[in-house]
N, C-alpha and C positions, 0 to 999 in steps of 0.2 A: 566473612565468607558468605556469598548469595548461596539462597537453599537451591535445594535440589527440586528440577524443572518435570525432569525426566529421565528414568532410569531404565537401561536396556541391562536382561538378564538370560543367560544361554544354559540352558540345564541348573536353574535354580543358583546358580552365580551371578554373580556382578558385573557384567562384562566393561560395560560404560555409563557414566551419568553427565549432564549437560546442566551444569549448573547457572543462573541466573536471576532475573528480577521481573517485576511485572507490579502494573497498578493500574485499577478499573476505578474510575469517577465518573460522576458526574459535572454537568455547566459549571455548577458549584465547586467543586475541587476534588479530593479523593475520594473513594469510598473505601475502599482497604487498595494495602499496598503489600509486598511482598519484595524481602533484600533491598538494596540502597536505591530506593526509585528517583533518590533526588539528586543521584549520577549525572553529570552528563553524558548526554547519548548522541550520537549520529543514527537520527531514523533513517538518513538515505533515501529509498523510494517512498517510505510510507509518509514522509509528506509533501509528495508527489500533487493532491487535491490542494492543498495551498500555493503549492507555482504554479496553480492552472486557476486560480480564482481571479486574479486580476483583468486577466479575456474575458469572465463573465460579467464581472459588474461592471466595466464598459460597455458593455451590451454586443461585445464583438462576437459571439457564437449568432446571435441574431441577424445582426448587420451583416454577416458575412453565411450567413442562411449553412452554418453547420447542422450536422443532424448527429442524432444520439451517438453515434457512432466514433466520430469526428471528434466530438465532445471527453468521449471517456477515453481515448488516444491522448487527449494531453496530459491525462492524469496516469498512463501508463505505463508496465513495463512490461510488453507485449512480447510476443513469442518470437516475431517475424515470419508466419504464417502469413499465404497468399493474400488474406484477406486482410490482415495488418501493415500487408507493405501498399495492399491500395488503397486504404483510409488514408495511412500517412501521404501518400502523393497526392488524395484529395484534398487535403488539411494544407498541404502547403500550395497547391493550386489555387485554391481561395483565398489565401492570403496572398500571394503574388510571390510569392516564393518559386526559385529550383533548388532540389537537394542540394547543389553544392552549397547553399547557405548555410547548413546547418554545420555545429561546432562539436558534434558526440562522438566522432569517429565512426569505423564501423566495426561490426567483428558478424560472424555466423548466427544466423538465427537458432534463438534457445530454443525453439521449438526445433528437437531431434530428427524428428520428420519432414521438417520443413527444409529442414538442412539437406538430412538422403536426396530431397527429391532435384536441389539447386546443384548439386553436384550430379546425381543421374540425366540433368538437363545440359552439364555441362557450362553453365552459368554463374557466373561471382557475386560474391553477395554486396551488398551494398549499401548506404548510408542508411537507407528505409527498412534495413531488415535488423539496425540496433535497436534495441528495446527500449531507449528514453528519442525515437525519432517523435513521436508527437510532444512530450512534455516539450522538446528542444523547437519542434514547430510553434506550437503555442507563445513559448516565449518571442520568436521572432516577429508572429505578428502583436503583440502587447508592445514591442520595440516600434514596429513601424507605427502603431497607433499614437505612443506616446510624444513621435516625433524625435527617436532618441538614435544613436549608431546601430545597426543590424549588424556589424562585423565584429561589433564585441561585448553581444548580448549576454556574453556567460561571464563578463568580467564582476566581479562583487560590488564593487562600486558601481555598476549601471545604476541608470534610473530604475528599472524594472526589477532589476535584484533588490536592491533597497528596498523597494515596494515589499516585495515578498516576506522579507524579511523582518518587517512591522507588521504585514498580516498573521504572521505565525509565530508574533511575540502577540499580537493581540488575541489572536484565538488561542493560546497557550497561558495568560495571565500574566504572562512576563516584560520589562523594556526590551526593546530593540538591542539595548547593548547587551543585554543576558542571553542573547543568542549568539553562539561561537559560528564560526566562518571558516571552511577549509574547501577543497576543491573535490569534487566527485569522480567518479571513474568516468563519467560522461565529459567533464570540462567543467560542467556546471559548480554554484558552490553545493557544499555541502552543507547545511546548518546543525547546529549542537543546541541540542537545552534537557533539560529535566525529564527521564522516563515519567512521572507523575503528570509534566504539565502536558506531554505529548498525549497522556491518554484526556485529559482534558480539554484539551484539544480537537481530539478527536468525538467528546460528547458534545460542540460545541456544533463542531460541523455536520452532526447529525440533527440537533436542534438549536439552528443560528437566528431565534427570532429576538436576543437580544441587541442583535447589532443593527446596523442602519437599512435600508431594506435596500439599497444595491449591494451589499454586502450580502446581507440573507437570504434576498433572492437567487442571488449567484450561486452560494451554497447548498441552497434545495434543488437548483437546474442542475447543479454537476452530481449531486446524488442522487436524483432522479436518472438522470440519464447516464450512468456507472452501473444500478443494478439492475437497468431495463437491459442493457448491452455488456453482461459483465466478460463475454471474452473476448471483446475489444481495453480490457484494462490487464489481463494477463494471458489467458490461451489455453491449448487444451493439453488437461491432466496437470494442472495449474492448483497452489492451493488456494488463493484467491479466489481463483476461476469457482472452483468447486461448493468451497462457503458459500460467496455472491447467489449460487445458483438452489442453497439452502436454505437461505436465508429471507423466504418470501417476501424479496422486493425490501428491506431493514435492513440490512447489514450491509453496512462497505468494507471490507475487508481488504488492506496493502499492505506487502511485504517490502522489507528492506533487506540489504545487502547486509552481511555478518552477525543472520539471526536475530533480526527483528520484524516484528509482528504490529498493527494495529490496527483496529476496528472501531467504526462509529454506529451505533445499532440505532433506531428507533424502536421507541415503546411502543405494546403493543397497542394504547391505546391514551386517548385524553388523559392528562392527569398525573400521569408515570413519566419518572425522570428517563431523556436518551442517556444513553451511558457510552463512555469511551474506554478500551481497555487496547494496555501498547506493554509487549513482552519483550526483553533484550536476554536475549542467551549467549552466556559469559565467552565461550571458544568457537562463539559465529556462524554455528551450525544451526541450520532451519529444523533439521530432526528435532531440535530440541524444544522449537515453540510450536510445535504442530498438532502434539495429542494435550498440551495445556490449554491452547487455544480453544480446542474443540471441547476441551473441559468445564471453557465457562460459558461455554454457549448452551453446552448442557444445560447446566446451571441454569439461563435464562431463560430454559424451554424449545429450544432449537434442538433440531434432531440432524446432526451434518450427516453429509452424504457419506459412504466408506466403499461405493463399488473401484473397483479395479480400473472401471473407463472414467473413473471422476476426480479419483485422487491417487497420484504415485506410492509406490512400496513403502517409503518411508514413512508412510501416515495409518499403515496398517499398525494395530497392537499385535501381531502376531508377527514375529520374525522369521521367515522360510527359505531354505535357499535355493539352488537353482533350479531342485527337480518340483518346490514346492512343498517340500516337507517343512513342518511347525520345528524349529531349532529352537527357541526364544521367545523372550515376550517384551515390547515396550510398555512400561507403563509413566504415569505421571506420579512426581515425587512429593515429598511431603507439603509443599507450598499450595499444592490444590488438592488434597487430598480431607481438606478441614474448611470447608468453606463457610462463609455468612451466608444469613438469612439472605433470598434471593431481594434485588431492590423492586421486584414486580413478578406478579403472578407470569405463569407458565402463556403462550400466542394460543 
């Protein structure tokens, strides 16, 4: 059984715990782990920055005179917010794209707000207000670049999926065939490998100067331009959103579907390893890697955000209910509650 992540308790009971696993490395490989890290996992979004790498090291955000914005829309899963659905139209404007190309379907924009206001306008939402329409544009143009089908850019056997698919066995430590294959709620596939290698993975793309420099440089343009524009990669009252904007400019922070988390941080200076750390909470709820997460950022000196207009209810330690009275308290369970020595001094 994976330890305990997070424990919510109501007048000094037990109400609920969110058990799971988690592991922080470095380029090099783990640094501590916690429960079966060497699971396979569906990151789902969070490696969202690896199906968006291949547009950069073709040099196509250049070529095609994207800006930050545009850029951290590939790697998104944006709110549907007015301002997300006109990225996405410019994203595919410049590639030569119309929305009907795209293969993610549609549904309501997760931004609650953004919703009220397309229904007070009277208005239906549309393919640009899904939350994977940039990652699904980005693929389209790496399709037309590579000279491959655009009508069945989500198929696993494309050329560009493949692609993908060896970039995130490579920055993962793994072959290509150690990464599993299923389909995502977008059409897209889905990939599976190792909670461990993911966070490896994840230090890799925070410090990628061991790979070939269109590779590397690709990797520092899209994380440069992720925490210059982090609410063009999630939105507002987002936990992404929120980190990104605590994390002075070093942290990428993507969440996945079914309770998972990952982050690629930069050191704070020469000399100190980047680190990657990727949490899967066992029954899919985000509650449950939320005050973990923020536990080890602690840890590495990072002070997150906790106001009300920055991060949602469920990232409060204090449980209240509707008039606002303290009912409860969330805390983190025994798995971060005993940490190691930090792998670098405090930013």
């Amino acid at each position: 059984m994976n330890p305990l992540l997070t424990i919510l308790t109501r007048a000094d009971r037990i109400e609920c715990v969110h058990r799971g696993r988690l592991a922080v490395a470095t380029t090099a490989g783990p640094l501590f782990t916690a429960g079966d890290a060497d699971a396979p996992t569906y990151p789902r979004s969070a490696l969202k920055p690896f199906q968006a790498l291949p547009l950069l090291e073709d040099d196509l955000d250049r070529t095609l005179g994207l800006d930050a914005r545009e850029v951290t829309l590939t790697c998104a899963s944006h709110g549907g917010d007015e301002r997300h659905v006109e990225v996405a139209a410019s994203l595919l404007k410049k590639g030569g794209f119309e929305p009907s190309a795209l293969l993610c379907g549609k549904h309501p924009p997760v931004d609650d707000a953004a919703a009220r206001r397309l229904v007070a306008q009277g208005r239906e939402f549309t393919v640009l207000h899904h939350n994977c329409s940039g990652k699904h544009a980005g693929m389209l143009i790496q399709a037309r670049h590579a000279k491959a089908p655009t009508e069945s850019y989500v198929d696993p056997d494309h050329p560009i999926q493949r692609r993908i698919r060896a970039r995130i066995a490579e920055f993962a430590g793994l072959s290509p065939d150690a990464i599993g294959v299923a389909i995502d709620g977008c059409s897209a596939p889905a990939f599976s490998l190792p909670l461990a290698a993911l966070a490896r993975a994840m230090a890799r793309f925070a410090d990628p100067r061991e790979f070939a420099a269109p590779i590397a440089g690709a990797a520092r343009r899209l994380f440069d331009a992720t925490v210059a524009e982090p609410h063009y990669l999630s939105g507002r009252r987002r936990f992404d959103h929120a980190v990104m904007k605590a994390g002075g400019k070093r942290v990428f922070c993507k969440s996945g579907a079914e309770g998972v988390v990952a982050l690629a941080i930069r050191p704070p200076r020469a000399g100190l390893p980047a680190l990657g750390i990727a949490i899967k909470v066992d029954d899919g709820s985000a509650r449950g890697h939320h005050l973990p997460a923020l536990a080890l950022l602690r840890w590495l000196g990072f002070e997150p955000p906790a106001a009300p207009e920055e991060l949602a209810s469920s990232v409060d330690p204090v449980l209240r209910n509707h008039r606002g009275l303290e009912v409860g308290r969330v805390e983190v369970g025994d798995a971060l509650r005993e940490l190691p020595a930090s792998p670098w001094t405090a930013p």
